[in-house]
OpenMM code with the backbone's topology and positions (N, CA, C; nanometers):
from openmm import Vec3, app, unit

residues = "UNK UNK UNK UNK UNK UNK UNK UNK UNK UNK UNK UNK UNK UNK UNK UNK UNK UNK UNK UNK UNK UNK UNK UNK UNK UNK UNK UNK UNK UNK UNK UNK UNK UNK UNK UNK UNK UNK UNK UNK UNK UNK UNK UNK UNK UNK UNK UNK UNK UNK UNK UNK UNK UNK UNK UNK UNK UNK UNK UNK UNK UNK UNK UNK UNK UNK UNK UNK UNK UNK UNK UNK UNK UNK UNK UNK UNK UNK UNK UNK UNK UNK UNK UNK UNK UNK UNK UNK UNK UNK UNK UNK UNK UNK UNK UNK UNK UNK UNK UNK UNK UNK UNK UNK UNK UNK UNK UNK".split()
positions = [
    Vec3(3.5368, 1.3209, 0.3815),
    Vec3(3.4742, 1.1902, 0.3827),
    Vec3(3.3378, 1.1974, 0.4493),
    Vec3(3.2680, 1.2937, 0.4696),
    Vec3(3.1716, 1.3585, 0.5148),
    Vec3(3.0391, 1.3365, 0.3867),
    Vec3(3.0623, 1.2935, 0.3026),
    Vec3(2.9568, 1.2139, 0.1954),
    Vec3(2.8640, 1.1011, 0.2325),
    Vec3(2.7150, 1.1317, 0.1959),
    Vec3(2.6100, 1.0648, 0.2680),
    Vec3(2.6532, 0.9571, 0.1734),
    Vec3(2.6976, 0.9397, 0.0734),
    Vec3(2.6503, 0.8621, -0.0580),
    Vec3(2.8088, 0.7468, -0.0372),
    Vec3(2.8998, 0.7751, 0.0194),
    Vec3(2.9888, 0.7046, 0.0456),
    Vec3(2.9886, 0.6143, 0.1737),
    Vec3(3.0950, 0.4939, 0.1417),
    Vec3(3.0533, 0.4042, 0.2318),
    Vec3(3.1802, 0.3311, 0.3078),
    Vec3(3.1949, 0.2822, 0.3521),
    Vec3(3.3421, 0.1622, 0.4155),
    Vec3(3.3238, 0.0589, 0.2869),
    Vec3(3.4282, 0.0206, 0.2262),
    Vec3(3.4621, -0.1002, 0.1875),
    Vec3(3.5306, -0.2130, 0.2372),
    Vec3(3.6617, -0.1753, 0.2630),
    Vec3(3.7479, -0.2231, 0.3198),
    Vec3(3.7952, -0.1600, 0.4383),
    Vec3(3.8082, -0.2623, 0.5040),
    Vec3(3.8807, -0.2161, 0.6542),
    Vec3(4.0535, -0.2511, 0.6310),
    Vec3(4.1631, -0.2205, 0.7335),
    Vec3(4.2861, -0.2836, 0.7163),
    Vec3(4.2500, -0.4109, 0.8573),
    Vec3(4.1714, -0.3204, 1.0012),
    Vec3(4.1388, -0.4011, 1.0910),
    Vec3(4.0603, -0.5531, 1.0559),
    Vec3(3.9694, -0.5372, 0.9565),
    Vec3(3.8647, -0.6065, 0.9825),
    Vec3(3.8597, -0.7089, 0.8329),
    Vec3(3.9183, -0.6268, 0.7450),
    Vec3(3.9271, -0.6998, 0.5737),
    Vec3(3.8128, -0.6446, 0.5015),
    Vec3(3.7452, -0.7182, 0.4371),
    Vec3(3.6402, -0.6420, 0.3485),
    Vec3(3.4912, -0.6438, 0.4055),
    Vec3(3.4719, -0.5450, 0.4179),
    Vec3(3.3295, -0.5189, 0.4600),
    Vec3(3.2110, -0.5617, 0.4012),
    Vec3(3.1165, -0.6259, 0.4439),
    Vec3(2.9833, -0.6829, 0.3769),
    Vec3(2.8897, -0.6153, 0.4384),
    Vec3(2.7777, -0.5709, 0.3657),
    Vec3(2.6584, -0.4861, 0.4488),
    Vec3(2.5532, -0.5700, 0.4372),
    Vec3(2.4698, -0.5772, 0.5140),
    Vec3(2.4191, -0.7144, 0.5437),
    Vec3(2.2768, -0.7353, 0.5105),
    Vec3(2.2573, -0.8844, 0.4620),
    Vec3(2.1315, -0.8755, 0.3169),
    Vec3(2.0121, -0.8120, 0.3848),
    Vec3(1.8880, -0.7485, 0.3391),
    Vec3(1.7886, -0.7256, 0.3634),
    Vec3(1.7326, -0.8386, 0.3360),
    Vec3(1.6131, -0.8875, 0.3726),
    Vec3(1.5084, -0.9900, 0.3372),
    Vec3(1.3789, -0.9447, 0.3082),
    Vec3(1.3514, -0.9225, 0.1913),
    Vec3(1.2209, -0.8591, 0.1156),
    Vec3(1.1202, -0.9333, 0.1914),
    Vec3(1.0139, -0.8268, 0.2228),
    Vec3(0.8939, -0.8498, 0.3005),
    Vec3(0.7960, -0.8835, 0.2190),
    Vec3(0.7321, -0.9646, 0.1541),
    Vec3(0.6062, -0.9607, 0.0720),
    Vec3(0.4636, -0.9961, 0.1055),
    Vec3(0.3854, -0.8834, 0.0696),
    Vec3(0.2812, -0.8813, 0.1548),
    Vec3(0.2043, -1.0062, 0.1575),
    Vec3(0.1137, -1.0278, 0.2540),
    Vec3(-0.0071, -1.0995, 0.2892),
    Vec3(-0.1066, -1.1401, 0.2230),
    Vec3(-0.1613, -1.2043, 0.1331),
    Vec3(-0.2342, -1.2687, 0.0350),
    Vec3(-0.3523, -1.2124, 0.1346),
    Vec3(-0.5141, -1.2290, 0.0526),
    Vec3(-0.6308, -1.2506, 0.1271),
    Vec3(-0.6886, -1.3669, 0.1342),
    Vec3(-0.5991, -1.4841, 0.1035),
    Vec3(-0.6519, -1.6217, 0.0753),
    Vec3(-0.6983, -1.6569, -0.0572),
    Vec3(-0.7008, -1.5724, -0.1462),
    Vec3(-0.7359, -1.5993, -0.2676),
    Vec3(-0.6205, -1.6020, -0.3890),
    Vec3(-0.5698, -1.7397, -0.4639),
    Vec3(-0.4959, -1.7351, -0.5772),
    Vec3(-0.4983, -1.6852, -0.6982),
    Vec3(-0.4733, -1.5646, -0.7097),
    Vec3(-0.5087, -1.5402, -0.8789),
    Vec3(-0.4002, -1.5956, -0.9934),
    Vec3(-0.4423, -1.6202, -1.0668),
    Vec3(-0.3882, -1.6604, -1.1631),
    Vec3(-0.3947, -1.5444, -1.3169),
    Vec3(-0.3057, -1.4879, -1.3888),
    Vec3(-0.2932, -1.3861, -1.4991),
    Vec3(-0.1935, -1.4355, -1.5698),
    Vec3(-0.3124, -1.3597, -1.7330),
    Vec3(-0.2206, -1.4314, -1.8214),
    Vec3(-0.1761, -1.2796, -1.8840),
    Vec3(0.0003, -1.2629, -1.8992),
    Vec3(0.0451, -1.1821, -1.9622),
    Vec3(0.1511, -1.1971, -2.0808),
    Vec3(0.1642, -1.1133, -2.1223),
    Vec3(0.2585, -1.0921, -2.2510),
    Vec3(0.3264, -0.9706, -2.2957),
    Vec3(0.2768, -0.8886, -2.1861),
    Vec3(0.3957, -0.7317, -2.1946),
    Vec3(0.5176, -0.7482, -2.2007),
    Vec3(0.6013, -0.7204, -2.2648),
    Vec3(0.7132, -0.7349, -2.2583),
    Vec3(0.7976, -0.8721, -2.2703),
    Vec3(0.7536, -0.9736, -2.3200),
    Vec3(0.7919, -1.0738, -2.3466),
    Vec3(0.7673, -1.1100, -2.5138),
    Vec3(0.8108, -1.0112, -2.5979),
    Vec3(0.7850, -1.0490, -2.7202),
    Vec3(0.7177, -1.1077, -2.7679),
    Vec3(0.5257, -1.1123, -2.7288),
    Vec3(0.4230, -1.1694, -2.7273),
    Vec3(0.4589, -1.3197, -2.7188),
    Vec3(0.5134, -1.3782, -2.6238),
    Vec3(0.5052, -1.5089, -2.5671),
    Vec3(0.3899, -1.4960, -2.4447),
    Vec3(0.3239, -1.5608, -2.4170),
    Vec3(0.2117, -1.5356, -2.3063),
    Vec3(0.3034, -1.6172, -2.1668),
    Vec3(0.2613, -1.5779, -2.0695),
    Vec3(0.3129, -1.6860, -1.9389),
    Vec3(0.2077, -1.6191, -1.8535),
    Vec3(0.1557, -1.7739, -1.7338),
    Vec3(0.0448, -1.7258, -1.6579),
    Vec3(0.1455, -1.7134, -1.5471),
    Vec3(0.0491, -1.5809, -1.4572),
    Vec3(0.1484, -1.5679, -1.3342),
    Vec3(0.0365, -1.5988, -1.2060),
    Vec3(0.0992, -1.6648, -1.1424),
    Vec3(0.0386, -1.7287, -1.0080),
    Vec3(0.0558, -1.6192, -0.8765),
    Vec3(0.0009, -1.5260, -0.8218),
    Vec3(0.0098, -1.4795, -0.7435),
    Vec3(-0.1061, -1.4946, -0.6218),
    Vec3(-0.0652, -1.4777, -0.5167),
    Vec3(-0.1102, -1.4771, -0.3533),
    Vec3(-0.1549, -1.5819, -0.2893),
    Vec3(0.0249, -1.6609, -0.3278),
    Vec3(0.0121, -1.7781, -0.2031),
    Vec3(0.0784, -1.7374, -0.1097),
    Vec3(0.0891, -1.7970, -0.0127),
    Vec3(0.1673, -1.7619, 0.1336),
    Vec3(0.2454, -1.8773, 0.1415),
    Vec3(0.3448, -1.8678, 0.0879),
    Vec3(0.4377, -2.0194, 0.0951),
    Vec3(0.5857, -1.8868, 0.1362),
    Vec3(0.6658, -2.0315, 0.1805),
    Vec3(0.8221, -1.9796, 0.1729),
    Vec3(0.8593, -1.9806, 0.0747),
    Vec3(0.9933, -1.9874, 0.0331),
    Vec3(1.0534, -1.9549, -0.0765),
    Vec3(1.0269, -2.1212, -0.1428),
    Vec3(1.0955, -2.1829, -0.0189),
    Vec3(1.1142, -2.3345, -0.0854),
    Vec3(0.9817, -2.4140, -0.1387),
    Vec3(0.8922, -2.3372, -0.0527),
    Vec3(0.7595, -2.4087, -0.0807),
    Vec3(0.7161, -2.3857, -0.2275),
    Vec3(0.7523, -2.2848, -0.2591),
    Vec3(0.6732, -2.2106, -0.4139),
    Vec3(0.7629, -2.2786, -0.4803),
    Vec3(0.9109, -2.3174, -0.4455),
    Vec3(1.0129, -2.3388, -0.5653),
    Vec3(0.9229, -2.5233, -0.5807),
    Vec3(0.9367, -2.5734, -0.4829),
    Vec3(0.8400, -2.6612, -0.4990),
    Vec3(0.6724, -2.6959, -0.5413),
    Vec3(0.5963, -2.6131, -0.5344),
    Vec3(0.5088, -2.5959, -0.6286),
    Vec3(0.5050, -2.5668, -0.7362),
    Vec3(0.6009, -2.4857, -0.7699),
    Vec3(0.6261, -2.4289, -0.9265),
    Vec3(0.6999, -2.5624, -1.0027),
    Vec3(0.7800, -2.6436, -0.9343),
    Vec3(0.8360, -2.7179, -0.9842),
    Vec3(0.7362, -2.8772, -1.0826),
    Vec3(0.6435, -2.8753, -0.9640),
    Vec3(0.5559, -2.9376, -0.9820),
    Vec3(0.4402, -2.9447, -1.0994),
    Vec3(0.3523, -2.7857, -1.0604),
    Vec3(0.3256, -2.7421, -1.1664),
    Vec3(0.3788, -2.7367, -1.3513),
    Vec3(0.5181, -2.6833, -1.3280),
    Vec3(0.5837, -2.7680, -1.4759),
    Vec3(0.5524, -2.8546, -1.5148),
    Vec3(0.5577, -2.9830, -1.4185),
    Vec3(0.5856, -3.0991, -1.4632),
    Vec3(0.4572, -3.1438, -1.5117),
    Vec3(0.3257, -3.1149, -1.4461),
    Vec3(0.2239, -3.1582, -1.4802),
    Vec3(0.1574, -3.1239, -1.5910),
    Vec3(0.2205, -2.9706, -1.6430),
    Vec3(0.1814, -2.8703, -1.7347),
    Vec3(0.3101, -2.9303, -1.8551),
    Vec3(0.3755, -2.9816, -1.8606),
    Vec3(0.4642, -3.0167, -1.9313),
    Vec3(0.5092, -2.8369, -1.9893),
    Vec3(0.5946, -2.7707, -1.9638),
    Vec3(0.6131, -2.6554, -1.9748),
    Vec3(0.7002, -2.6384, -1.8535),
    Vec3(0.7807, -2.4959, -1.9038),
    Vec3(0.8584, -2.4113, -1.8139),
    Vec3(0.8186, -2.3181, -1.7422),
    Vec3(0.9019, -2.2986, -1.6297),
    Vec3(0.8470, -2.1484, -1.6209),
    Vec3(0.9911, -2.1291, -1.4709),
    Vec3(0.9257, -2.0109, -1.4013),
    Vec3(1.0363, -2.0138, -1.2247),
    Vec3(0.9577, -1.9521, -1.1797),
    Vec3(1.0471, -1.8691, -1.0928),
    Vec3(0.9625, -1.8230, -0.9486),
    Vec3(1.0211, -1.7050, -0.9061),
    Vec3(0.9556, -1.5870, -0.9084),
    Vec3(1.0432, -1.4298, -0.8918),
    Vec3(0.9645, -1.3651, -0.8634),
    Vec3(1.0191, -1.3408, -0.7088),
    Vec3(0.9651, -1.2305, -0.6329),
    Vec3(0.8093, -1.2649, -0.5416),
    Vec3(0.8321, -1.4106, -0.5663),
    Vec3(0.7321, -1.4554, -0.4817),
    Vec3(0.5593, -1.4535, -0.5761),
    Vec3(0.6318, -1.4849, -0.7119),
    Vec3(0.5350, -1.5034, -0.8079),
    Vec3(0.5744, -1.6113, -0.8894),
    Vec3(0.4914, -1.7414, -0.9102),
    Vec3(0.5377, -1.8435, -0.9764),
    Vec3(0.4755, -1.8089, -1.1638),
    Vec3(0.5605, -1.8104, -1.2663),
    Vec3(0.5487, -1.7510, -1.3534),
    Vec3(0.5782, -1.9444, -1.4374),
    Vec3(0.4585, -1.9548, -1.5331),
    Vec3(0.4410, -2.0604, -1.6286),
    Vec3(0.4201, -2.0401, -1.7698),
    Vec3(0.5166, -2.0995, -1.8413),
    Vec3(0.5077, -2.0511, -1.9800),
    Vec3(0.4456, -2.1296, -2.0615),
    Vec3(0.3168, -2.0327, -2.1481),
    Vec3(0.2050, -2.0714, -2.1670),
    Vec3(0.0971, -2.0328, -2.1300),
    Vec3(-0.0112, -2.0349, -2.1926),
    Vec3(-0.1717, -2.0235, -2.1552),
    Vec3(-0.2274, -2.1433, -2.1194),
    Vec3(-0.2182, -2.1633, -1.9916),
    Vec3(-0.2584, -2.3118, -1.8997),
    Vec3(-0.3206, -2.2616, -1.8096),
    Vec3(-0.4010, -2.1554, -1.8254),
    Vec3(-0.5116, -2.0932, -1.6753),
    Vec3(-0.5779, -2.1646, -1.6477),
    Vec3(-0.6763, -2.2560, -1.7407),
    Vec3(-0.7679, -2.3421, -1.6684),
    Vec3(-0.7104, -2.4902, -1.6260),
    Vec3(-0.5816, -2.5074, -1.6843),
    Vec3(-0.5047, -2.6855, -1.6119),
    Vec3(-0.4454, -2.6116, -1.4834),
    Vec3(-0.3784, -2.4736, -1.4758),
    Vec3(-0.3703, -2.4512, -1.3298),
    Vec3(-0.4222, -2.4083, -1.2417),
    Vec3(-0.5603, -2.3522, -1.2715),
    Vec3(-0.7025, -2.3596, -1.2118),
    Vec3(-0.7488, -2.5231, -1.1269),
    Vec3(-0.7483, -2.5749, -1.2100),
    Vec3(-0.8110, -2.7467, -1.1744),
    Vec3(-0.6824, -2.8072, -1.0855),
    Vec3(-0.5551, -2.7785, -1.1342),
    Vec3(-0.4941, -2.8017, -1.0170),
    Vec3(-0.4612, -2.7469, -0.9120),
    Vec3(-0.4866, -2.6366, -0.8477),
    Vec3(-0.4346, -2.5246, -0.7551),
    Vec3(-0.5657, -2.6041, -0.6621),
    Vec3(-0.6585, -2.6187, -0.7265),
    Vec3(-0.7763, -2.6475, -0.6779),
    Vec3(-0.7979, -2.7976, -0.5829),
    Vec3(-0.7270, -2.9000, -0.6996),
    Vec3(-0.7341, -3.0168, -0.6737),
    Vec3(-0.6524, -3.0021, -0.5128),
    Vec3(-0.5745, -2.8776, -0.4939),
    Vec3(-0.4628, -2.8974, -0.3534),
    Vec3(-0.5200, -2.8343, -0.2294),
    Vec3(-0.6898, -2.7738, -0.2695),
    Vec3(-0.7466, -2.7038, -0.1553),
    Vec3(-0.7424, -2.5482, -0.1686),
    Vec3(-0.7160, -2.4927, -0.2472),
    Vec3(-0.6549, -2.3095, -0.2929),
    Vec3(-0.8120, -2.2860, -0.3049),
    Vec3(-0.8644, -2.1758, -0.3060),
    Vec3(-0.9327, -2.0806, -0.3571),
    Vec3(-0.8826, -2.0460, -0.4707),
    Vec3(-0.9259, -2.0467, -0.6081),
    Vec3(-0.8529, -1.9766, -0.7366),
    Vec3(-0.9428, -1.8980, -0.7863),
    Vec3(-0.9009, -1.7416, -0.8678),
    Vec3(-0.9663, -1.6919, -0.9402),
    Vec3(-0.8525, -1.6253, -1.0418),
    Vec3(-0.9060, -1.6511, -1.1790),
    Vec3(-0.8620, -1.5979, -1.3148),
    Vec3(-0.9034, -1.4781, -1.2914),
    Vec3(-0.7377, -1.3866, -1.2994),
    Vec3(-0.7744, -1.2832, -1.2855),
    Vec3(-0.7421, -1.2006, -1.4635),
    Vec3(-0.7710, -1.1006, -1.4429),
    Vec3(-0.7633, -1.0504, -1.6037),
    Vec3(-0.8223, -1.0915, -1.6880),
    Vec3(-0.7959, -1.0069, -1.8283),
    Vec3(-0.9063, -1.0847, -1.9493),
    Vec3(-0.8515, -1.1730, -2.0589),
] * unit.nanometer
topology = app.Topology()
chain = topology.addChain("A")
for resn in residues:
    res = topology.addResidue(resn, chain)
    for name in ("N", "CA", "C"):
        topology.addAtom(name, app.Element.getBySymbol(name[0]), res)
């Protein structure tokens, strides 16, 4: 039982063992929002992706939520990137803006 790759599951003392969550670190924005429009891998559907705000989780789920609504469109929020489906760079330009952000369209 001398295997790096093996682990405790179950205890008989203790019951089932849980190893305990990590909390992904994501780096530090420079104050500037970019906004990119992609379509790799999405069966040429385009979606703009909102990256380098400094919000919590709840905050982005709440901006993103928002954003939808105003954009009439879908989209979520993964990995600390709010992702909108559609080419709406310049309605979420004018609004990122209207809230005080620095924005720049990034990509071509």
């Amino acid at each position: 039982m001398a295997d790096s790759n093996s682990r405790l599951v179950y205890s008989t003392d203790a019951g089932r063992i849980d190893e305990p969550k990590q909390e992904v670190q994501r780096p530090k924005g420079d104050g500037i929002v970019r906004i990119q429009r992609q379509t790799s891998g999405r069966k040429g559907k385009g979606v703009c992706l909102i990256s380098g705000l400094d919000l919590a989780d709840a905050g982005l789920e709440k901006l993103a939520a928002e954003l939808k609504k105003k954009c009439g469109c879908g989209g979520s929020v993964k990995e600390g990137v709010i992702e909108i489906q559609g080419d709406k760079r310049e309605l979420l330009k004018s609004l990122l803006e209207a809230k005080g952000l620095k924005v720049k369209l990034a990509g071509g």
